[in-house]
Backbone as CSV, one residue per row, in Angstrom:
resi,resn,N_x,N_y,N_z,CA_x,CA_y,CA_z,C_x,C_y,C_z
1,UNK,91.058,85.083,-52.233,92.298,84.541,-51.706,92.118,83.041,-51.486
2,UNK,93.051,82.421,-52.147,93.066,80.917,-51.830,94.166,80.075,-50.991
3,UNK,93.265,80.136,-49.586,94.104,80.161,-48.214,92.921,78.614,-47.958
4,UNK,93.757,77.752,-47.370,93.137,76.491,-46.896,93.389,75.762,-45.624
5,UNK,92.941,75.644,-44.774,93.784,74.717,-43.444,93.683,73.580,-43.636
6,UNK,94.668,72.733,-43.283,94.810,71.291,-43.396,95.409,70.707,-42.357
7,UNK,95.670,69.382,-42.733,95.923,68.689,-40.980,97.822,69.200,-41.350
8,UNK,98.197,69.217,-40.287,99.336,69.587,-39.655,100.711,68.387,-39.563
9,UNK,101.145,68.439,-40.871,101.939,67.019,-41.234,103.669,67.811,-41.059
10,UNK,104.588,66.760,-41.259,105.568,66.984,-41.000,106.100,67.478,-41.929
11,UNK,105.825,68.345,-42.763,106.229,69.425,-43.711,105.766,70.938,-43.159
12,UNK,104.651,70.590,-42.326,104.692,71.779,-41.616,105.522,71.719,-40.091
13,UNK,105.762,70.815,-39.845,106.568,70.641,-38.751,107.967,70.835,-39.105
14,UNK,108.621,70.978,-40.538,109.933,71.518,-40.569,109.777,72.599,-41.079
15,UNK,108.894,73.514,-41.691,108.646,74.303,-41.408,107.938,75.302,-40.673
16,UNK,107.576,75.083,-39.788,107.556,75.665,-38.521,108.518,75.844,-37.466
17,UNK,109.223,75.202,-37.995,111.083,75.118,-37.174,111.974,76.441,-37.870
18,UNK,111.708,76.295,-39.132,112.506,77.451,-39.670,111.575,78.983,-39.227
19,UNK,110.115,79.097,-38.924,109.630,80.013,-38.987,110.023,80.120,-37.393
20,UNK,109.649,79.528,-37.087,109.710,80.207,-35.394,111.350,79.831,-34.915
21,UNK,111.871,79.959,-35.840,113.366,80.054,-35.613,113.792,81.627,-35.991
22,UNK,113.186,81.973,-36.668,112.787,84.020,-36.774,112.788,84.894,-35.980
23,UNK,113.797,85.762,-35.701,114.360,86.321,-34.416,112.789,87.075,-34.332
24,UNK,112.295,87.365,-35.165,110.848,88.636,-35.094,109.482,87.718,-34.735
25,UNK,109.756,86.183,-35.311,108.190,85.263,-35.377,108.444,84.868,-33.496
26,UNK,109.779,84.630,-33.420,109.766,84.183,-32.038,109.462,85.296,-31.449
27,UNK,109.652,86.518,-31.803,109.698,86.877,-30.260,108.309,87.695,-30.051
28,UNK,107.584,87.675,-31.827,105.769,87.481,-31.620,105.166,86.838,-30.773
29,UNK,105.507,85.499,-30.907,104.911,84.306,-30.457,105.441,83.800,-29.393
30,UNK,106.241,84.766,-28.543,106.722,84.407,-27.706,107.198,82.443,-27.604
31,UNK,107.609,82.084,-28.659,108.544,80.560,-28.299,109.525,80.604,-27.785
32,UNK,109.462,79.821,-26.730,110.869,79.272,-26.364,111.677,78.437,-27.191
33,UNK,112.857,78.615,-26.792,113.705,77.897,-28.120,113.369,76.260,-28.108
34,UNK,113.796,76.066,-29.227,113.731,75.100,-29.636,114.484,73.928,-30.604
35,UNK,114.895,72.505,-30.609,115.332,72.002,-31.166,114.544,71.084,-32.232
36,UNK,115.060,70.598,-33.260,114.696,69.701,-34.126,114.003,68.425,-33.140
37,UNK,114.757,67.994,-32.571,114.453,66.927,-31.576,113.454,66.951,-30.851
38,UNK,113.200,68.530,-29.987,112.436,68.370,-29.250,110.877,68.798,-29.937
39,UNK,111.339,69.418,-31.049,109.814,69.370,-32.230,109.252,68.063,-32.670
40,UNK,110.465,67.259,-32.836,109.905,66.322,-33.506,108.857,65.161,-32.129
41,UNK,109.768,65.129,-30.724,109.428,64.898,-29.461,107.626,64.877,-29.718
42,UNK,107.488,66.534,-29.959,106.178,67.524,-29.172,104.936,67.069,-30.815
43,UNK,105.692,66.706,-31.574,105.007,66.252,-32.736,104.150,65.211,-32.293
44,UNK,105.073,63.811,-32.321,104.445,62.468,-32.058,103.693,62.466,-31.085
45,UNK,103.639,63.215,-29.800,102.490,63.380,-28.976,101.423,64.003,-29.260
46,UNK,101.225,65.141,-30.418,100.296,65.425,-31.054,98.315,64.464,-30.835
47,UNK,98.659,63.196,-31.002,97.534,62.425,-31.546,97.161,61.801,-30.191
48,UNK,97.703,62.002,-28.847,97.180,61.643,-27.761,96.615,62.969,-26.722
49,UNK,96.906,63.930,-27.342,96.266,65.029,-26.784,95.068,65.456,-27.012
50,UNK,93.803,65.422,-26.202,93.147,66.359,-26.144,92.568,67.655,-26.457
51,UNK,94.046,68.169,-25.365,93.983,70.355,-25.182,94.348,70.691,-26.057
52,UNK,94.875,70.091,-27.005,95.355,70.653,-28.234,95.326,70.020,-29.907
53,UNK,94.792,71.132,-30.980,94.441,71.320,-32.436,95.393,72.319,-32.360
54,UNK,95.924,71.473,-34.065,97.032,72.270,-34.967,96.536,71.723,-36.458
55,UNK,96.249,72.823,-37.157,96.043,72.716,-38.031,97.107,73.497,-39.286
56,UNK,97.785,72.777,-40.604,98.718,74.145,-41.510,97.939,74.780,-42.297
57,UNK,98.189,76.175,-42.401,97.447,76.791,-43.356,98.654,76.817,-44.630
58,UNK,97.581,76.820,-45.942,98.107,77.202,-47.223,97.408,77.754,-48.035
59,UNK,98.241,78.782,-48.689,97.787,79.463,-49.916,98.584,79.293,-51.168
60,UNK,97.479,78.889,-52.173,97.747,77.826,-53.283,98.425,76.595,-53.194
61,UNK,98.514,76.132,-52.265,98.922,75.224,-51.816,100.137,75.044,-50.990
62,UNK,101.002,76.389,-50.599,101.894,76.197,-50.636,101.923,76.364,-49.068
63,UNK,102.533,75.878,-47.853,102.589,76.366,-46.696,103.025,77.458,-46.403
64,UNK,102.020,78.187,-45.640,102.373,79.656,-44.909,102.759,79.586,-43.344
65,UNK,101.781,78.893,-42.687,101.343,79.114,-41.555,101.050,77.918,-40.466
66,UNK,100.453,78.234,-39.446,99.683,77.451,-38.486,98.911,78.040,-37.494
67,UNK,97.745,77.281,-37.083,96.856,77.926,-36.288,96.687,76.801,-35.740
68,UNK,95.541,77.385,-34.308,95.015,75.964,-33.482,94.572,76.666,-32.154
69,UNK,94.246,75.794,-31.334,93.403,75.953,-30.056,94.263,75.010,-29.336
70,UNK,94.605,75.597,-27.917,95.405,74.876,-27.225,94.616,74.883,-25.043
71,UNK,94.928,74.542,-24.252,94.687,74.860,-23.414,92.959,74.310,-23.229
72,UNK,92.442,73.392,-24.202,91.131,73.304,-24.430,90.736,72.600,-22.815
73,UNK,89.367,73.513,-22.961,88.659,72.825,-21.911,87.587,72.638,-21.887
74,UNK,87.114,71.005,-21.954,85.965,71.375,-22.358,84.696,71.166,-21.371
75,UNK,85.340,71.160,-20.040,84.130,71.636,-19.165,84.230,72.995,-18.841
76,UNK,85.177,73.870,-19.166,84.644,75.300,-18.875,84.489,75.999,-20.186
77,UNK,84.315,74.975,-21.602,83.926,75.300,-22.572,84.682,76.301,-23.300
78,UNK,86.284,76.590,-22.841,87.254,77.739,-22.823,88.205,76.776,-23.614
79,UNK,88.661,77.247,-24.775,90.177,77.295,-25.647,90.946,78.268,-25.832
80,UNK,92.418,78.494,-25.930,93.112,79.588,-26.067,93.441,79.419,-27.884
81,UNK,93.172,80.208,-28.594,93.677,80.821,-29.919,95.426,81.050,-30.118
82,UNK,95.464,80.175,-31.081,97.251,80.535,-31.687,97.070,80.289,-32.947
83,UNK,98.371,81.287,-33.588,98.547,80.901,-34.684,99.492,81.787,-35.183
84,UNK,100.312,81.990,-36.500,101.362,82.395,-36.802,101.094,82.186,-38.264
85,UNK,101.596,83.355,-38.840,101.804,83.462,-40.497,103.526,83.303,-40.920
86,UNK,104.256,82.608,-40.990,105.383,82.510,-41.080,105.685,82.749,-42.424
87,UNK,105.618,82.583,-43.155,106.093,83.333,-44.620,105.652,84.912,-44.757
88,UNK,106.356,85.666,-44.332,105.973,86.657,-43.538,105.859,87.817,-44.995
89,UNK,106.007,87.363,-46.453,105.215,87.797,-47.415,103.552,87.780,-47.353
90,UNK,102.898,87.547,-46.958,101.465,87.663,-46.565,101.105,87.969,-45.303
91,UNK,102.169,88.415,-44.777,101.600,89.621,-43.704,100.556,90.448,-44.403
92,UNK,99.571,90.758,-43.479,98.784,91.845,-44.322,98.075,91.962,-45.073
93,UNK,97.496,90.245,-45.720,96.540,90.135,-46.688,95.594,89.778,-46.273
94,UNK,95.168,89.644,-45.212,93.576,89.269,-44.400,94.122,87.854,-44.155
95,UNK,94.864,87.364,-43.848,94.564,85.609,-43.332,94.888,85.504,-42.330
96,UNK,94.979,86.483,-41.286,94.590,85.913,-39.942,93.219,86.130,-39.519
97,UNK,92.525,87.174,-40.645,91.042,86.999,-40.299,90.365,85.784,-40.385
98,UNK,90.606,85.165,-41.448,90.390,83.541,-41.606,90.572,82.452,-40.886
99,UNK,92.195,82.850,-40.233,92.854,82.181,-39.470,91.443,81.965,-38.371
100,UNK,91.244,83.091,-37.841,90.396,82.998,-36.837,88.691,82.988,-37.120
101,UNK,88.390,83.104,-38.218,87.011,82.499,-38.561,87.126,80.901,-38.803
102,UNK,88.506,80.980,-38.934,88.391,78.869,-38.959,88.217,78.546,-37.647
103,UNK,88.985,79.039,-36.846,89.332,78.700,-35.488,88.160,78.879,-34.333
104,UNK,87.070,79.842,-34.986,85.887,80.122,-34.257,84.990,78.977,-34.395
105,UNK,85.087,78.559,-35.953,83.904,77.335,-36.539,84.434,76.291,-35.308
106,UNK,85.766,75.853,-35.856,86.314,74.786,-34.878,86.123,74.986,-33.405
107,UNK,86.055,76.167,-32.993,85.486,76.046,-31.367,84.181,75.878,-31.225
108,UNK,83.386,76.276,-31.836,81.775,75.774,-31.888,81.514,74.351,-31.974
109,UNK,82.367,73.799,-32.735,81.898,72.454,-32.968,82.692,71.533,-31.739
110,UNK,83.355,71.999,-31.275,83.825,71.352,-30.155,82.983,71.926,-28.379
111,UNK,81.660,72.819,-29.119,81.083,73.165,-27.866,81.504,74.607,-27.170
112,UNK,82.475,74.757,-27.457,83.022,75.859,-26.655,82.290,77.372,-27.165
113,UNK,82.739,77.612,-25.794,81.292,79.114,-25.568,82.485,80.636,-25.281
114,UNK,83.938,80.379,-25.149,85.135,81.460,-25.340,86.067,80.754,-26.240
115,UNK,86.906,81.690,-26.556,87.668,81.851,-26.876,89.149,82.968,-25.975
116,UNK,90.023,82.862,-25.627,90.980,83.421,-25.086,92.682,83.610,-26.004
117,UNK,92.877,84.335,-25.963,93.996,84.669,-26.826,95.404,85.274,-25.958
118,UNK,96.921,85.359,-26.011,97.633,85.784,-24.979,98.659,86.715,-26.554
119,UNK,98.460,87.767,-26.391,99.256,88.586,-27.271,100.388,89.517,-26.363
120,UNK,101.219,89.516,-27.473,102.811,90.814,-26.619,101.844,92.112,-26.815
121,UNK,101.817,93.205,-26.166,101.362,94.500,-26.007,101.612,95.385,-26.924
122,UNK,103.510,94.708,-27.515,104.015,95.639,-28.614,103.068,94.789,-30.611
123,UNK,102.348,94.026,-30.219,102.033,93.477,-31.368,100.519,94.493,-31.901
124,UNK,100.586,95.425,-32.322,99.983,96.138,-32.421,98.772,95.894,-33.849
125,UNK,99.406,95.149,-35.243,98.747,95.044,-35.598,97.789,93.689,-35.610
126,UNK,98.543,93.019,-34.591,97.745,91.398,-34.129,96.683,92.104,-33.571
127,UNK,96.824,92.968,-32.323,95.653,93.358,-31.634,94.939,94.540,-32.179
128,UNK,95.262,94.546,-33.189,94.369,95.315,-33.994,92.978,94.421,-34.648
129,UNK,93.696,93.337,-35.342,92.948,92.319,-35.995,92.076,91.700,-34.878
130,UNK,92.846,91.632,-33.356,91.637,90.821,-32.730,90.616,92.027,-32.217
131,UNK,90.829,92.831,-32.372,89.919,93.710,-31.851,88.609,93.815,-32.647
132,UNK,88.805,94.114,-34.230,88.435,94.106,-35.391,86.936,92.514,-35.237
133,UNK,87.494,91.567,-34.762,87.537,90.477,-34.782,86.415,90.331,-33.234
134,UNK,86.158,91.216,-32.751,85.655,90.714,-31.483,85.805,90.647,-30.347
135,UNK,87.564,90.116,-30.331,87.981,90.078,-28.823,88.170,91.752,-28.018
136,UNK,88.048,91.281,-26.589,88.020,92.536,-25.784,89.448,92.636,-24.933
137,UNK,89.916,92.803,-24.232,90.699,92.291,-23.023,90.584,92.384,-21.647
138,UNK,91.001,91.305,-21.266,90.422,90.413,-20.336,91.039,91.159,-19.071
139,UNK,90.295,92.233,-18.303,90.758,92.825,-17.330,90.915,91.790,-15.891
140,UNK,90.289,90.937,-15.682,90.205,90.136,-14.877,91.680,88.840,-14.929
141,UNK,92.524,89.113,-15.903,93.740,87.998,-15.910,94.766,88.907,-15.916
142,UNK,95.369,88.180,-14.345,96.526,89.005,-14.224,97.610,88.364,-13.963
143,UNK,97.532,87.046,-15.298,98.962,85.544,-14.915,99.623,86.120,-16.070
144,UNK,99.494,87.277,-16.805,100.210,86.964,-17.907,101.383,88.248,-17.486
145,UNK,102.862,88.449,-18.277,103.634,89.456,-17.367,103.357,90.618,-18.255
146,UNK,103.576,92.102,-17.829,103.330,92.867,-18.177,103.084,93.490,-19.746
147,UNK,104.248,92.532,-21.211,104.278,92.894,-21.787,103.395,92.109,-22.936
148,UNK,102.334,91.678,-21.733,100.950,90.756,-22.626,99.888,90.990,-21.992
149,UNK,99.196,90.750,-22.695,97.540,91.002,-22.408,96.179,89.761,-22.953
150,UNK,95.777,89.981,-21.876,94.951,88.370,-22.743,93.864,88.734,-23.077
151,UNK,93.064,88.630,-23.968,91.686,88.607,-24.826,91.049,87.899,-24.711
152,UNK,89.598,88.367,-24.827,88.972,86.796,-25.235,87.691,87.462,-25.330
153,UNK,86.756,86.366,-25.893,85.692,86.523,-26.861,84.819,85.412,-26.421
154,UNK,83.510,86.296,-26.584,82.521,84.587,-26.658,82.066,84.738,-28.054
155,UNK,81.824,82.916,-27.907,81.380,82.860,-29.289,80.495,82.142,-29.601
């Protein structure tokens, strides 16, 4: 499979507007709504942040997706895992396993010793893959509301 991450340009930023404009991607990924404006807003701050990597994924070149680490910390050595397959024709072909073997390399090299993830309860084959994948869930977090569960992994 020829799946690649790359930096996160404004072709994935209008498309990522149409994907998580997806009555089913939103309400995966739990987004709040959103405007053109205020994407484009949350864009340009991109390059002064820290807590947060976004990277687009593509296969054959073409944009699918996005992944990244958000919430980074890097004195408790803890990042939270996101990411989304929005061309929702490659559901199902292994690239969120990737998704998250990229996302593991990239937390190593930034030091970090977890990983944490916040999934809906009804996403059954996400938490299938993170299970598959390592993560456990995190009996000890109880900020998230009932119809999520948080994971996490060392790595």
């Amino acid at each position: 499979m020829n799946v690649s991450f790359t930096k996160y340009n404004e072709e994935f930023l209008a498309k990522s507007y149409q994907w998580l404009s997806d009555a089913e991607i939103k309400y995966l990924t739990n987004t709040p709504p959103i405007t053109r404006h205020s994407q484009k807003e949350w864009f340009q701050k991109l390059p002064l942040r820290t807590d947060y990597l976004i990277w687009g994924i593509c296969k054959d070149g073409e944009p699918i997706g996005a992944v990244g680490l958000k919430h980074i910390d890097s004195y408790n050595r803890i990042g939270e895992y996101f990411g989304y397959i929005g061309e929702k024709r490659f559901w199902g072909m292994g690239v969120g396993k990737l998704m998250i073997s990229f996302i593991e390399a990239k937390a190593k090299e930034l030091s970090l010793s977890t990983l944490q993830l916040v999934v809906r309860t009804s996403n059954h084959r996400a938490i299938h893959l993170y299970v598959k994948s390592g993560f456990a869930v995190d009996n000890h977090s109880s900020n998230e509301p009932s119809d999520f569960i948080t994971m996490t992994k060392t790595i």
